[in-house]
C-alpha positions as CSV (number, residue, x, y, z in Angstrom):
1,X,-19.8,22.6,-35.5
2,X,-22.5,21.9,-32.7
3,X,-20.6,18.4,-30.8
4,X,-23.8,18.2,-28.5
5,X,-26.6,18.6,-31.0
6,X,-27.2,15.0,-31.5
7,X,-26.7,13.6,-27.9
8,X,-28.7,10.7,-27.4
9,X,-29.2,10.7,-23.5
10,X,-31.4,7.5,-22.3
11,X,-33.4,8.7,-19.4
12,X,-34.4,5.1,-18.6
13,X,-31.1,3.5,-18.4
14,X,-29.5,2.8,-15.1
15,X,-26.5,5.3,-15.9
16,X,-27.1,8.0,-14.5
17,X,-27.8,11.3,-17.2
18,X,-25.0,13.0,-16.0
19,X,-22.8,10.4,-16.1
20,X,-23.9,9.9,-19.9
21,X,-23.4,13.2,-20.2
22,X,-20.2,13.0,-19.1
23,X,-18.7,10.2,-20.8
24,X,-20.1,11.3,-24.0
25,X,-17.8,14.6,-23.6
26,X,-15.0,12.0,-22.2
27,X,-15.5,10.5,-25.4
28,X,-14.9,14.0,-27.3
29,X,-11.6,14.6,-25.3
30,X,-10.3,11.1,-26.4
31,X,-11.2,11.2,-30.1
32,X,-9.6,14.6,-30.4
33,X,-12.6,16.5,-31.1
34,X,-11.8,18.4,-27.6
35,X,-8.4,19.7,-27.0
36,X,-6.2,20.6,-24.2
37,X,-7.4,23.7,-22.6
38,X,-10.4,24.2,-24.7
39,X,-13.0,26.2,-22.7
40,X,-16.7,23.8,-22.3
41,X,-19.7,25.1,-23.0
42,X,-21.3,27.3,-19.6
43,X,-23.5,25.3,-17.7
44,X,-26.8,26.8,-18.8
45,X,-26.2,27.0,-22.8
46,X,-24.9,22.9,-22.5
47,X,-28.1,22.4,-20.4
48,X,-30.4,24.3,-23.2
49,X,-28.2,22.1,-25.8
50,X,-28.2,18.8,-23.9
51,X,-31.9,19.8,-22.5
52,X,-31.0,19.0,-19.5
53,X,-31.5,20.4,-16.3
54,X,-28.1,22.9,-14.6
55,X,-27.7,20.9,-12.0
56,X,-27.1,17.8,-14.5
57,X,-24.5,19.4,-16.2
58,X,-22.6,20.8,-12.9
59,X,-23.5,16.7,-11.7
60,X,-21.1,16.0,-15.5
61,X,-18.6,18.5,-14.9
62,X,-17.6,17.2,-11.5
63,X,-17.6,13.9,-12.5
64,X,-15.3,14.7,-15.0
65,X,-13.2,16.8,-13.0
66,X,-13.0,13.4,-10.4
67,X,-11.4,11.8,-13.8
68,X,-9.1,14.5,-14.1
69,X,-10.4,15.1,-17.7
70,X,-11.4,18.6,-17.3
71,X,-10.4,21.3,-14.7
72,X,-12.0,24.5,-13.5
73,X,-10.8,27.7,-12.9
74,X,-13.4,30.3,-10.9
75,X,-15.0,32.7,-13.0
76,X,-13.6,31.3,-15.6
77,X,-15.1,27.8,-16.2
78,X,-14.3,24.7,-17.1
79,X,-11.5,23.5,-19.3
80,X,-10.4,19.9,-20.8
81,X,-7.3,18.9,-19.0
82,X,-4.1,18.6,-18.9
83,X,-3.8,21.5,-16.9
84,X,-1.1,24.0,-18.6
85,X,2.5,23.1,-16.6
86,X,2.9,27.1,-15.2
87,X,-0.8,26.5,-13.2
88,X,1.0,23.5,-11.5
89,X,1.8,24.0,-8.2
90,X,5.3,24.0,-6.9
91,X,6.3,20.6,-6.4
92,X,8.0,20.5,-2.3
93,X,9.5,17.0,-3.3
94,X,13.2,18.9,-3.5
95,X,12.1,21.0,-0.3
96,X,11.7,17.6,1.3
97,X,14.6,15.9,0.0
98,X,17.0,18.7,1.1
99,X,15.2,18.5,4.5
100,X,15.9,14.7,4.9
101,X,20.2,15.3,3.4
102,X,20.5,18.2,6.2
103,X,18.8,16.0,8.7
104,X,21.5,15.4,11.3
105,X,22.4,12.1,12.7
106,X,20.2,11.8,15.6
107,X,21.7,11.8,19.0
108,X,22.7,9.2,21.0
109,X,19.9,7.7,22.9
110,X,17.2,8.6,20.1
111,X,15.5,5.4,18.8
112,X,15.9,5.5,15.4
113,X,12.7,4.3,13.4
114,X,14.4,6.4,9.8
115,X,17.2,4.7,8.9
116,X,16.7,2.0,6.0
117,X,20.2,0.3,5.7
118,X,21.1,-3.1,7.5
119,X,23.4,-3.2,10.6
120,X,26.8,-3.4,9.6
121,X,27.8,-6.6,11.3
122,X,25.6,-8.0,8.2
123,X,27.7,-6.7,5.6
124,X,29.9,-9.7,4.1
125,X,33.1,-7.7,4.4
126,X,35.3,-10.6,4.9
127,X,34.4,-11.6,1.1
128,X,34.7,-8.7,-0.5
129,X,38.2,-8.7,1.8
130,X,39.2,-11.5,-0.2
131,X,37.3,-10.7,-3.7
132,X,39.8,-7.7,-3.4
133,X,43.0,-9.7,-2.6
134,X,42.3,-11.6,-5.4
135,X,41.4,-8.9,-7.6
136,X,44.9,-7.5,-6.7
137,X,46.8,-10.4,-6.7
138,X,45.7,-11.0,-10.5
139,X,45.6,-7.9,-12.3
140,X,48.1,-5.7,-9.8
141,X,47.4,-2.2,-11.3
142,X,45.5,-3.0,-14.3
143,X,42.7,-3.5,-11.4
144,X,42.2,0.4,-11.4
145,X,42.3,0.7,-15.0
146,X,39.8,2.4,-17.1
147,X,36.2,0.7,-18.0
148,X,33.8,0.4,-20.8
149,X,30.7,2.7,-20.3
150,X,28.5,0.5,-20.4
151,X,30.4,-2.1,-17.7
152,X,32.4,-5.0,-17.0
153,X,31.9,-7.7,-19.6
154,X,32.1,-10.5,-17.0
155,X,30.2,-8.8,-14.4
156,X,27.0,-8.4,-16.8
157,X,27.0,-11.6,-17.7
158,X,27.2,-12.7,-14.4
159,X,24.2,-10.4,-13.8
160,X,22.1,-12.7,-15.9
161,X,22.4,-15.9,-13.9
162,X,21.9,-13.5,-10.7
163,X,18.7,-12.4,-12.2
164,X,17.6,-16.0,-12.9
165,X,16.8,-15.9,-9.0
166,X,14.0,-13.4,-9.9
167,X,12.9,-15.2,-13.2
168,X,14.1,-12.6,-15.6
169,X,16.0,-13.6,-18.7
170,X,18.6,-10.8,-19.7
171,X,21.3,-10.8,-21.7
172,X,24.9,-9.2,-21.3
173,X,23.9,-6.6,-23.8
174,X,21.1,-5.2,-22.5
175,X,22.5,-4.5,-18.8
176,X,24.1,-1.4,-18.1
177,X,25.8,-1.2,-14.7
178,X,25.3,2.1,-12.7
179,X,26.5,3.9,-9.5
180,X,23.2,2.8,-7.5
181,X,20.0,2.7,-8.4
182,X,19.2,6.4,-7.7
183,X,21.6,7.0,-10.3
184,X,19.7,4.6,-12.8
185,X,16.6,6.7,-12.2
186,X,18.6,10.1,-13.3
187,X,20.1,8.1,-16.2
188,X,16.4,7.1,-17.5
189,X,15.6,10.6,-16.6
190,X,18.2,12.3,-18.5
191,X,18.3,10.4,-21.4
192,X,14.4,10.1,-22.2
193,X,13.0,12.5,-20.5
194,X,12.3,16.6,-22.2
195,X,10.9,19.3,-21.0
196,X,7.2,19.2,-20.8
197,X,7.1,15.1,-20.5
198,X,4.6,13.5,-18.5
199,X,5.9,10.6,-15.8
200,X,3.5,8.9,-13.7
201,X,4.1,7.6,-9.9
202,X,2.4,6.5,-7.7
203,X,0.9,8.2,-5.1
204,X,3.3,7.9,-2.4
205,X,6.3,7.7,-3.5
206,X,10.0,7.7,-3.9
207,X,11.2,11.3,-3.5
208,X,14.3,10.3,-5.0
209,X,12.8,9.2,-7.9
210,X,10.8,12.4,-7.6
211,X,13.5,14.5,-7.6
212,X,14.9,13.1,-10.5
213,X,12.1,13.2,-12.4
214,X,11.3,17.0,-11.8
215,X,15.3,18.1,-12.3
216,X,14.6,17.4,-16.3
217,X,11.8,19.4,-16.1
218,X,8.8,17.2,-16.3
219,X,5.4,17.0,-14.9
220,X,4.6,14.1,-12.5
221,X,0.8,12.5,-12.5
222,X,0.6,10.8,-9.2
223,X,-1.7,7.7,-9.6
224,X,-3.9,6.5,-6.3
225,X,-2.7,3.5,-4.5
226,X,-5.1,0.4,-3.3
227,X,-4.6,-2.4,-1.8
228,X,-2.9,-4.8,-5.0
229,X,-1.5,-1.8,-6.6
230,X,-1.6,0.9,-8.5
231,X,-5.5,2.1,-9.4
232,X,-5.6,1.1,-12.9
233,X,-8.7,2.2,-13.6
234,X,-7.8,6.1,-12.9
235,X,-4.6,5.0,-14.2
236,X,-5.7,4.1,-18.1
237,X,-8.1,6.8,-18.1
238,X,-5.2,9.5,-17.2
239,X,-3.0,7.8,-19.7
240,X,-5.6,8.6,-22.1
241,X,-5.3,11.6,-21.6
242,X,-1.9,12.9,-20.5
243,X,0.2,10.1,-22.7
244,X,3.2,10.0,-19.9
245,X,6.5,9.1,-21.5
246,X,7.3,6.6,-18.4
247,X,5.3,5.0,-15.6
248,X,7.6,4.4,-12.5
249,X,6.3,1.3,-10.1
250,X,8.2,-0.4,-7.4
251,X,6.1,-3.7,-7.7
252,X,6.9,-5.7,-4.0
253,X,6.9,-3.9,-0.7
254,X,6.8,-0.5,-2.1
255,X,8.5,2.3,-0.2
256,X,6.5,3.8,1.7
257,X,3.1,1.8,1.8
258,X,4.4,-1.7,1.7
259,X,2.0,-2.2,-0.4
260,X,2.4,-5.4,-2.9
261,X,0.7,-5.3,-6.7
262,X,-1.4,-8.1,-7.9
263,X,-0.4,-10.3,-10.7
264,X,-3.8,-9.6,-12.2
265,X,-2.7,-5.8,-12.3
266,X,0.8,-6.7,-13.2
267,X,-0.3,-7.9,-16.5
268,X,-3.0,-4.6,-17.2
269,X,-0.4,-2.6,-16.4
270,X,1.5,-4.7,-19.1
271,X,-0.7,-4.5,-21.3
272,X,-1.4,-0.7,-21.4
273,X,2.5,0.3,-21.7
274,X,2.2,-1.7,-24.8
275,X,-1.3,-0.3,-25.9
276,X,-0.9,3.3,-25.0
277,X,3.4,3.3,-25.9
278,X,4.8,3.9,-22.7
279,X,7.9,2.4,-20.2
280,X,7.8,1.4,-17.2
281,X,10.6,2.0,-14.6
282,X,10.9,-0.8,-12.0
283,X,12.8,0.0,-9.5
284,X,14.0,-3.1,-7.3
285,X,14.4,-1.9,-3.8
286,X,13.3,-4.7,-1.4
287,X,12.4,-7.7,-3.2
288,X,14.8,-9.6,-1.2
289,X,13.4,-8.9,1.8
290,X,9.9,-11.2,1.3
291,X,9.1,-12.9,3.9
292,X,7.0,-15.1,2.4
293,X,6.8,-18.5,0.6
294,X,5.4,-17.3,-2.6
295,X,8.5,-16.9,-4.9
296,X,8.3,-12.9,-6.3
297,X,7.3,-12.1,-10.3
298,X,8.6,-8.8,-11.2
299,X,7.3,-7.0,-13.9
300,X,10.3,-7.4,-15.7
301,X,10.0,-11.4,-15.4
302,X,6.1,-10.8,-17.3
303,X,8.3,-8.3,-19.6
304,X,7.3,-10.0,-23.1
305,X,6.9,-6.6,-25.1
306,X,9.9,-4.7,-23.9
307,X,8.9,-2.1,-21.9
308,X,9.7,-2.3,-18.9
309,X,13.3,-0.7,-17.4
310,X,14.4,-2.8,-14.3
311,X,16.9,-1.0,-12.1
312,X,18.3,-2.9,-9.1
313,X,21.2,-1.6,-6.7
314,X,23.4,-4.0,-4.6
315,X,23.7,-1.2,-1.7
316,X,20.2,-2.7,0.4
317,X,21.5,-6.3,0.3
318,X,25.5,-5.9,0.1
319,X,26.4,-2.7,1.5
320,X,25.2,1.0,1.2
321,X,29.0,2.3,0.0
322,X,29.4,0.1,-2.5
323,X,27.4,2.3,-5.2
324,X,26.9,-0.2,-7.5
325,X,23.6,-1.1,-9.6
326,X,22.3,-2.1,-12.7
327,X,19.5,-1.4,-15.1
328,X,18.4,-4.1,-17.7
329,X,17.0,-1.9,-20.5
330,X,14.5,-2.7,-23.2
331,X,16.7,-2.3,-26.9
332,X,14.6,0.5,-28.0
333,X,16.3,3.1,-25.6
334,X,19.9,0.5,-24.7
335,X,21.8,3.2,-26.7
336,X,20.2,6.5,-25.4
337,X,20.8,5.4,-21.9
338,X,24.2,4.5,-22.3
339,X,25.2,7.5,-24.0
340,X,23.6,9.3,-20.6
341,X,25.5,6.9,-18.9
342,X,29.0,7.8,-20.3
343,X,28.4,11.8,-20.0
344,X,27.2,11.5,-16.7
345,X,30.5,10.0,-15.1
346,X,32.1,8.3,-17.8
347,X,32.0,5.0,-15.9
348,X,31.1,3.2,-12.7
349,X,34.4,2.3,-10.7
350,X,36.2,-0.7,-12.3
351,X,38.0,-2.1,-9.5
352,X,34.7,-2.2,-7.9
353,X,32.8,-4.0,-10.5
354,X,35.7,-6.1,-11.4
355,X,35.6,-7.2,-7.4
356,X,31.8,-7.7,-7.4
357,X,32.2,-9.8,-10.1
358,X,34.5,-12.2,-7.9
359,X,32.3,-12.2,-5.0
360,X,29.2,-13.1,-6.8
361,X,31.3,-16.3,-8.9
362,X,33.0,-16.7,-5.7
363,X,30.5,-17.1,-2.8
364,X,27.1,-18.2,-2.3
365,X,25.5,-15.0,-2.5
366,X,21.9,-16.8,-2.6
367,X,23.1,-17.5,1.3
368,X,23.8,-14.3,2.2
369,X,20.2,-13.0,1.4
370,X,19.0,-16.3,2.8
371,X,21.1,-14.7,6.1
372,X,19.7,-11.3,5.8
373,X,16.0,-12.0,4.9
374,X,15.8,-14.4,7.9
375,X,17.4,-11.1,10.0
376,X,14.5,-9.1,8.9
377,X,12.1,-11.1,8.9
378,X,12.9,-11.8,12.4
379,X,13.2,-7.8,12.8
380,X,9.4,-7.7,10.9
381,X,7.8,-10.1,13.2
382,X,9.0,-8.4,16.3
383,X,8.0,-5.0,15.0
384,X,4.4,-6.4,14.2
385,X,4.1,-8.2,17.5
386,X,4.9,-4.7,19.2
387,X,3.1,-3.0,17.0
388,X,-0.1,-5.0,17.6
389,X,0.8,-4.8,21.2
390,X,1.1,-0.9,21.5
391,X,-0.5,0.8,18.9
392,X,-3.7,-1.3,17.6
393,X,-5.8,0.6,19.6
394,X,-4.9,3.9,18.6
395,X,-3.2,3.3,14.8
396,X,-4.0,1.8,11.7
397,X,-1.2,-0.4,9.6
398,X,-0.8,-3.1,7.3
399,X,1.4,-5.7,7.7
400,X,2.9,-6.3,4.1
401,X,5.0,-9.5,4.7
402,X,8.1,-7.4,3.3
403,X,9.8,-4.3,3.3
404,X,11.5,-2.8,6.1
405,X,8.8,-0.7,7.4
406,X,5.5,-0.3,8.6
407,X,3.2,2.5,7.8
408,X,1.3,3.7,10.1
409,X,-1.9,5.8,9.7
410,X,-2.3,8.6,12.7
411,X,-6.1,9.2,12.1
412,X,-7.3,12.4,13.4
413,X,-4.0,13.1,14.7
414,X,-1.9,15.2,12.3
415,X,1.3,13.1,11.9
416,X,3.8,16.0,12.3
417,X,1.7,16.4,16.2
418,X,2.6,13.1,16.7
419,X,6.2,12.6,15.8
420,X,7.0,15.6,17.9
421,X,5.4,14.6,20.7
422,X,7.4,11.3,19.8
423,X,10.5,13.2,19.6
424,X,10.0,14.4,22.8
425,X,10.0,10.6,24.0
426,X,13.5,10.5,22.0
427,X,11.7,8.5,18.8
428,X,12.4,9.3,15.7
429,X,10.2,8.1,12.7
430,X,9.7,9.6,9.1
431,X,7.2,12.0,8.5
432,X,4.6,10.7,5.7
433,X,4.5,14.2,3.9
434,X,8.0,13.9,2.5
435,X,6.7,10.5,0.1
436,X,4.2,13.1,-1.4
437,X,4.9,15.0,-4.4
438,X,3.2,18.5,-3.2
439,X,3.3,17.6,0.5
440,X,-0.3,17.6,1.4
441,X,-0.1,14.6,3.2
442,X,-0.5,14.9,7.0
443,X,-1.5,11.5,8.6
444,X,0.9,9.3,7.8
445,X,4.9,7.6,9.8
446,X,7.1,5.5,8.4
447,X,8.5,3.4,11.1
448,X,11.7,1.1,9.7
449,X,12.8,-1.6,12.1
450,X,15.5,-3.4,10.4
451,X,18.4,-1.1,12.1
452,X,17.0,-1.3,15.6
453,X,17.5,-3.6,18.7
454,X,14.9,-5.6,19.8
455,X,14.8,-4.1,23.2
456,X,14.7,-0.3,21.4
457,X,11.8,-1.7,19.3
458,X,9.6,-2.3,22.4
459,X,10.7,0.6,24.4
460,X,10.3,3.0,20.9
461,X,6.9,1.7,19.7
462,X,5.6,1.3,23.3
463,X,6.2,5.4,23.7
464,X,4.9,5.9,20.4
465,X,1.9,4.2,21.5
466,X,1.9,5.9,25.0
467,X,2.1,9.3,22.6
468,X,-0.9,8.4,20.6
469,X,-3.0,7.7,23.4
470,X,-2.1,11.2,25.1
471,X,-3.8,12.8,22.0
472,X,-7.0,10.5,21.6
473,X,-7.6,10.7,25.2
């Protein structure tokens, strides 16, 4: 069967031919009539068929190829995508991550621009002091007994009124509590994801959630990031074509860009989980640390349709050792996660949950994040002020309103250049590569301020700047 023999091309439209072309074959791929890895016609027998000129169809082709619905392969030609998972490069996303695990602590007098938790002076350890003594006091040794899988009964239901804060409704039975976040990813990962599956991220990311992702064998789709979010356009029509079992987002402040979505792409996003039968993951990371008056709508709070997973760990606002999360899951996959759950370790520590649970009926814990998002706020604007002071002239950054981190665009200077020649100046900052799945990425820092003095974040940006400079000038 001829597909091209009756294509109606419109020379005097204002799309161009070989975008008509194009979309016409697009069209092809999505009603099935083209197939994964089916060869297209050469360029001079389409051109004959499509009479058209070559340069037309190679004009198609490469418009296609920008769409990701096609791929080429030299002296080959050109073949409808996905592209088979053994001609996918080597993902370095596990290179990096054991990179960053054998990184050593950096040595005194190094200003430390990597490290992402909260000074410890911060942590409310004179409640958890107590929520232990009462813990104790009550139960004696049945505080360390064994726990349900799934959680503490009282803690998930206290979970709920916590989440009320970020305008999600939950209930006791669909929360699972975890051992962090990170762990919540692997969960998800392990219990949904088979060899072969397609997850989209975006595009930088999480290497944690990378490495996750890849350890179950799957193939990741990185999607482009704008300004409001995630490219939906590029995303839909990859969707289309790869049908990705999960999406993973991290909708305020994401790590590394700081970049916040859109409610307008929110609700697309929404809406194409629901058309095209996909999750989302939501990872909760920073949406406490908004420094902002506009109250936060997670996609999980727009969750109507049950797709979304919303994972959220206590480490960032509490404290980095406690290890405790929680995922609220959508009831189509509450059992298949907490099956995962229970092989993976059985359960989360009782005696911790059981004293979380305490501190959060206990004590305001709406004024402790009141306490530490005024801290890094505070942190954010003298980071900025430095920033603009120092670095303007030579680097590009946002200023998200959020997060813990800026991220700073080095230009024509190749970022790993200019963190050594940082290092030199006893700054350390993160290198932008290790955010990208294949590691092309050369032009990026991460510079976190939350753990630093105020004096250290002059001296450590003004040498950063002073290091730029050297190389521009």
């Amino acid at each position: 069967m001829n597909l091209y023999k009756n294509l109606n091309l419109d020379k005097q439209s204002s799309i161009p031919i070989y975008q008509q072309l194009g979309d016409y074959i697009f069209n092809l791929i999505e009603e099935g009539k083209l197939t994964a890895n089916q060869k297209l016609p050469p360029i001079r027998k389409l051109a004959k068929e499509a009479e058209v000129n070559s340069v037309t169809v190679v004009s198609a082709y490469k418009y296609l190829e920008n769409k990701k619905a096609v791929y080429s392969q030299t002296g080959s030609g050109t073949f409808v995508s996905p592209i088979p998972l053994e001609n996918i490069p080597e993902p370095v996303i596990n290179e990096n991550i054991n990179t960053i695990i054998k990184n050593p602590i950096p040595a005194e007098g190094v200003i430390n621009f990597t490290s992402t938790s909260l000074p410890q002076e911060l942590f409310p350890t004179t409640e958890f002091k107590q929520a232990f003594d009462i813990l104790l006091d009550r139960e004696k040794g049945g505080a360390f007994g064994t726990m349900d899988s799934q959680g503490y009964a009282p803690l998930r239901e206290s979970i709920c009124t916590y989440l009320k804060y970020y305008g999600i409704t939950a209930t006791a039975e669909t929360v699972q509590i975890l051992s962090g976040a990170q762990q919540g990813i692997d969960v998800v990962a392990k219990a949904m994801i088979s060899y072969g599956d397609i997850v989209f991220m975006e595009k930088p990311t999480f290497y944690g959630a990378a490495g996750a992702f890849l350890s179950r064998g799957c193939q990741i789709i990185e999607i482009p990031m704008e300004t409001d979010g995630m490219d939906t356009t590029a995303l839909e029509n990859l969707v289309k074509l790869y049908h990705p079992k999960f999406l993973y987002v991290m909708a305020y402040f994401q790590t590394p860009t700081g970049i916040t979505y859109s409610a307008v792409k929110k609700r697309k996003i929404l809406d194409m989980a629901e058309k095209y039968n996909f999750f989302i993951i939501e990872d909760d990371n920073l949406y406490d640390f908004n420094y902002t008056d506009e109250a936060l709508v997670p996609f999980k709070a727009l969750d109507n349709r049950n797709r979304v997973v919303y994972i959220k760990s206590f480490s960032k606002i509490l404290m980095p050792g406690l290890r405790i999360g929680f995922a609220v899951l959508p009831k189509k996959i509450l059992q298949k996660m907490v099956t995962a759950k229970y092989t993976t370790d059985i359960s989360t520590s009782g005696f911790l949950q059981k004293a979380l649970d305490i501190y959060l009926t206990e004590n305001s814990w709406q004024q402790h994040i009141k306490t530490i998002r005024s801290y890094a706020k505070d942190k954010y604007k003298t980071a900025v002020k430095y920033a603009d002071r120092y670095l303007k002239p030579y680097l590009k950054y946002t200023k998200p309103n959020g997060g813990i981190s800026l991220w700073l665009d080095t230009g024509n200077i190749p970022a790993e250049t200019l963190l050594s020649s940082a290092v030199g100046k006893n700054v350390l900052l993160s290198l932008g590569s290790q955010f990208y799945i294949n590691g092309e990425e050369s032009h990026h820092l991460r510079l976190c301020f939350v753990n630093v003095s105020d004096e250290k974040l002059e001296a450590g940006i003004r040498r950063l700047g002073e290091c730029a400079k050297n190389h521009i000038f």
